[in-house]
N, C-alpha and C positions, 0 to 999 in steps of 0.2 A: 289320393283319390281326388277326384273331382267332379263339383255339381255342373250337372249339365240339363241346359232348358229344353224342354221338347211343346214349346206352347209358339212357335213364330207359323203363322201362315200367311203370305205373300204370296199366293195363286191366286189371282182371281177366276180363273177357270175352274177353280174347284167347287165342287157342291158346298161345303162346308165356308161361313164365310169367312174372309183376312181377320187376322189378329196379331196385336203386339209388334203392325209393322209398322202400317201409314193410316192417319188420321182421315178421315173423310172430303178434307179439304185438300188430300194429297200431303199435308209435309210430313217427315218421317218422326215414328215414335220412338226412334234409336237415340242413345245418346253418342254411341260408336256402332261404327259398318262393317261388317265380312265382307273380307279382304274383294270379294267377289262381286259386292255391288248386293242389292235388290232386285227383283225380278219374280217369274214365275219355278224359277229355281228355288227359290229362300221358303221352304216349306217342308216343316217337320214330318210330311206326309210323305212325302218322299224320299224312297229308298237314298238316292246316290247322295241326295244331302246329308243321310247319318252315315253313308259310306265315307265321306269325304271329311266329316266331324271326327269319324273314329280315327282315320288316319292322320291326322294332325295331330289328334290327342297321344298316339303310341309316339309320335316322330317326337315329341315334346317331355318324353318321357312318364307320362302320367300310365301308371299301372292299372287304374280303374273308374269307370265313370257311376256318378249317384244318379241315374236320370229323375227329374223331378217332373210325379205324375200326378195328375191328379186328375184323376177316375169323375166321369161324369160329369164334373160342374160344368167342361164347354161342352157336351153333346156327345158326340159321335169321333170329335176332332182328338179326345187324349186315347182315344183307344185306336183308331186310326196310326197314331203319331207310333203308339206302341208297338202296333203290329209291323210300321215301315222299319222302325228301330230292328227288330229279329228277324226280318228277311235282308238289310244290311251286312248282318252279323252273321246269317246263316251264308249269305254268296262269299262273307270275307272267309270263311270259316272252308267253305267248300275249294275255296280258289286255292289257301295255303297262306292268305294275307295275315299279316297279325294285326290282332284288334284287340282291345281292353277288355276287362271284366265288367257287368255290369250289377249295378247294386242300387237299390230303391231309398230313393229318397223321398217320402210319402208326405204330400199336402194336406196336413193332416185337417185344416179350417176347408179344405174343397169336399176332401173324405168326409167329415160330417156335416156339411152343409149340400152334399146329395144322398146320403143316406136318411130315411126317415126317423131309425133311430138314432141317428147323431150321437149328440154326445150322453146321452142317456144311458146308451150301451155301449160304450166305446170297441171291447172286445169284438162284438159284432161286425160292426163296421169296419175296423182293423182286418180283423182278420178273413173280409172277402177282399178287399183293395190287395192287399198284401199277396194271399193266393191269387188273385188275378193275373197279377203284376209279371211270380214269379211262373205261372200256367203260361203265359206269352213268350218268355226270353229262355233260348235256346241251353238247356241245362248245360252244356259245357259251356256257354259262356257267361255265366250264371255268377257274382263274383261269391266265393267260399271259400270259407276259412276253418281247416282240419281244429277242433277244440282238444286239448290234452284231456287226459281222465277225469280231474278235478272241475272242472267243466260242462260234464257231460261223455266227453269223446267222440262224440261224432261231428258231422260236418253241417258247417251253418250257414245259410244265407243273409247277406247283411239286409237291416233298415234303419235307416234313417227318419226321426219323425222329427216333421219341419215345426210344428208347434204346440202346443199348451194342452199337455195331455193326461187326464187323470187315471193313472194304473194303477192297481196296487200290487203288491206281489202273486197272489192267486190269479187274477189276470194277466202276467208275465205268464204264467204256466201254461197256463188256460191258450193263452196264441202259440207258444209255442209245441204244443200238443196239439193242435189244431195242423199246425205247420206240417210236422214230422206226419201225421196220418192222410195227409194229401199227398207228401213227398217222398215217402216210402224210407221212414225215418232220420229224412234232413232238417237241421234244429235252426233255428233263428237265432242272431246276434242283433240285439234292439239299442240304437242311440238316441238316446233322447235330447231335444231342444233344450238349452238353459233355461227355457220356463218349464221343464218339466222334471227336472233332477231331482226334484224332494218328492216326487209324489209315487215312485219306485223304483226296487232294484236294477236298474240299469244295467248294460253291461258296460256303458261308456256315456258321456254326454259333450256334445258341440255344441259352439257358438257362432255364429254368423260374422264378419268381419264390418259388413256393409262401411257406416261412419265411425265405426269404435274402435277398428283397426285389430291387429294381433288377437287371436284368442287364445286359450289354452285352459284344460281341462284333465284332472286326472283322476275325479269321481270313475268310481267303476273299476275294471283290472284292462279296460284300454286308456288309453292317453291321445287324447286327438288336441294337436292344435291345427290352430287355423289358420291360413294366410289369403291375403288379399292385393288387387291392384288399385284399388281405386274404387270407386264409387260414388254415382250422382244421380237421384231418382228425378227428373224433371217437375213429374205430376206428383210431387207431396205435397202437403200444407206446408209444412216446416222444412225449405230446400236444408235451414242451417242446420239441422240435423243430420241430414240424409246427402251430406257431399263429405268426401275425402280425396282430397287432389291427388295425381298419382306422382307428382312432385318429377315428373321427365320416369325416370324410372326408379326413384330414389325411395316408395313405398312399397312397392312389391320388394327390393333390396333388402329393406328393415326386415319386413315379414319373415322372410325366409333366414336370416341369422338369427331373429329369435326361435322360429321353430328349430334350427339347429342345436342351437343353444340348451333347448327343455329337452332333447332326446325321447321326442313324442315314440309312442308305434305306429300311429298313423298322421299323414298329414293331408288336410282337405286344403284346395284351389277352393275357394267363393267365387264361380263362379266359369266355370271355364268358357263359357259362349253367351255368358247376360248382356248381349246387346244393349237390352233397353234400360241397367241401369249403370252402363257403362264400367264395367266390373270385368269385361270379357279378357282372359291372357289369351285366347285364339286369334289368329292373325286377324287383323282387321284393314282397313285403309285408313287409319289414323294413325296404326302407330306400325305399320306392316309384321314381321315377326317376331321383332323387338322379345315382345313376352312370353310368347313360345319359345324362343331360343333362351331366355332366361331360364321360364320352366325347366327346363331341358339339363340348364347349367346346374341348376340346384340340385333337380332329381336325382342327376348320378353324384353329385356331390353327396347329397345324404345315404343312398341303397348302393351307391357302389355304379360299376361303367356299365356292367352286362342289366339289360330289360329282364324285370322280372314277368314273362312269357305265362299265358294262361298253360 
């Protein structure tokens, strides 16, 4: 799997305005560039831009994208970005193209910082963001995961929650009963942020790679580690926290023999298109395919040669 940003807008023709590209002064707020340059293209509002994300993403071997949404806190712009994302997926879908699964990667500090009950009600809040999410993306390309008996047995949509979340068991339930009577009995699979693993049953929990490098996690009865390329946030206080050289190509390397190494079930990319903290393995013009074609080596290194195909 892989997180994938849907917050870049570079139209200035658009109603809605730029973000997370160019600085008001003009210089850019990327630390690395698509392969493609800047432009009135570079806009998660539009279609052919998630068209052209997805197809990179299957040529590179990644089996499913996290897209990271987060509901409300820019406006108009994360629902926008969503609705461009499922009519990408629907023409790839309708053409014969193959395209990834997708699966929610949920802002959890944006989700209750536009909800007025916040974190007060967490439940609440969750669980419109989440049916929103999955109400927009075209059920078959929806990413699911068939659960055995002891499980449940029915089929789950994944989430991922990006931060510091207090659930407790009954609110586990609680969403996913909520889920299943929206979806005509399809159950949720919940990952939780390593700030959030002790506060309940989980079905798995990540870690972020950002400066810390290698994750790996086997709370829960999934095992996700994590790998990264690099990472440099510009605008932090603390750069020396928030940089990890990508050593030529010699970090994303490490990464991926460890996660072979722990015999994860799943393995997350940090990052497959973060421009702006320079995290991105999608081609860029700094380092052209380089890390796509890495990806690509790993992926069938660990699942084998044939795509595993929605």
């Amino acid at each position: 799997l892989a997180l994938y940003r849907m917050d870049f807008q570079g139209d200035t023709r658009r109603s809605t305005p730029t973000q997370n590209v160019l600085a008001p002064d003009g210089r850019t707020l990327l630390s690395v560039h698509p392969l493609d340059g800047l432009g009135g293209w570079f806009s998660a509002e539009r279609v052919n831009w998630h068209s052209k994300q997805l197809r990179e993403v299957r040529r590179a071997g990644v089996d499913a994208i996290l897209a990271v949404h987060r509901p409300a806190k820019t406006g108009k712009f994360a629902q926008n970005a969503l609705n461009a994302l499922a009519s990408a997926l629907d023409s790839m879908r309708s053409t014969g193209a193959d395209y990834p699964q997708v699966g929610l990667c949920l802002d959890t500090d944006a989700t209750f910082a536009a909800d007025k009950e916040g974190r007060t009600h967490p439940v609440n809040a969750l669980s419109r963001a989440i049916i929103g999410f999955y109400r927009a993306i075209p059920a078959p390309c929806a990413l699911t995961v068939p659960l055995n008996v002891s499980n449940g047995g029915r089929r789950a949509n994944v989430v991922f929650l990006s931060g510091a979340v207090t659930l407790n068991p009954d609110d586990v339930l609680t969403l996913r009963r909520r889920f299943a009577q929206e979806f005509h009995g399809r159950d949720l699979i919940l990952v939780g942020n390593t700030a959030s693993k002790e506060t309940a049953k989980l079905d798995g929990v990540f870690g972020e790679t950002k400066a810390d490098g290698f994750q790996f996690y086997a709370e829960g009865w999934i095992k996700i580690a994590s790998v990264g390329a690099g990472y440099y946030a510009p605008d932090a206080s603390d750069e020396a926290k928030t940089f990890r050289s990508r050593k030529t190509d010699a970090t994303y390397r490490a990464d991926w023999k460890e996660a072979l190494a722990k015999n994860p079930d799943w393995i997350l990319l940090d990052g497959w298109n973060d421009y702006a903290n320079g995290a991105a393995v999608a081609p860029t013009m700094e380092y052209g395919y380089a890390f796509a074609d890495l990806t690509k080596v790993y992926t069938r290194q660990w699942a084998g040669k044939d795509k595993l195909g929605v």
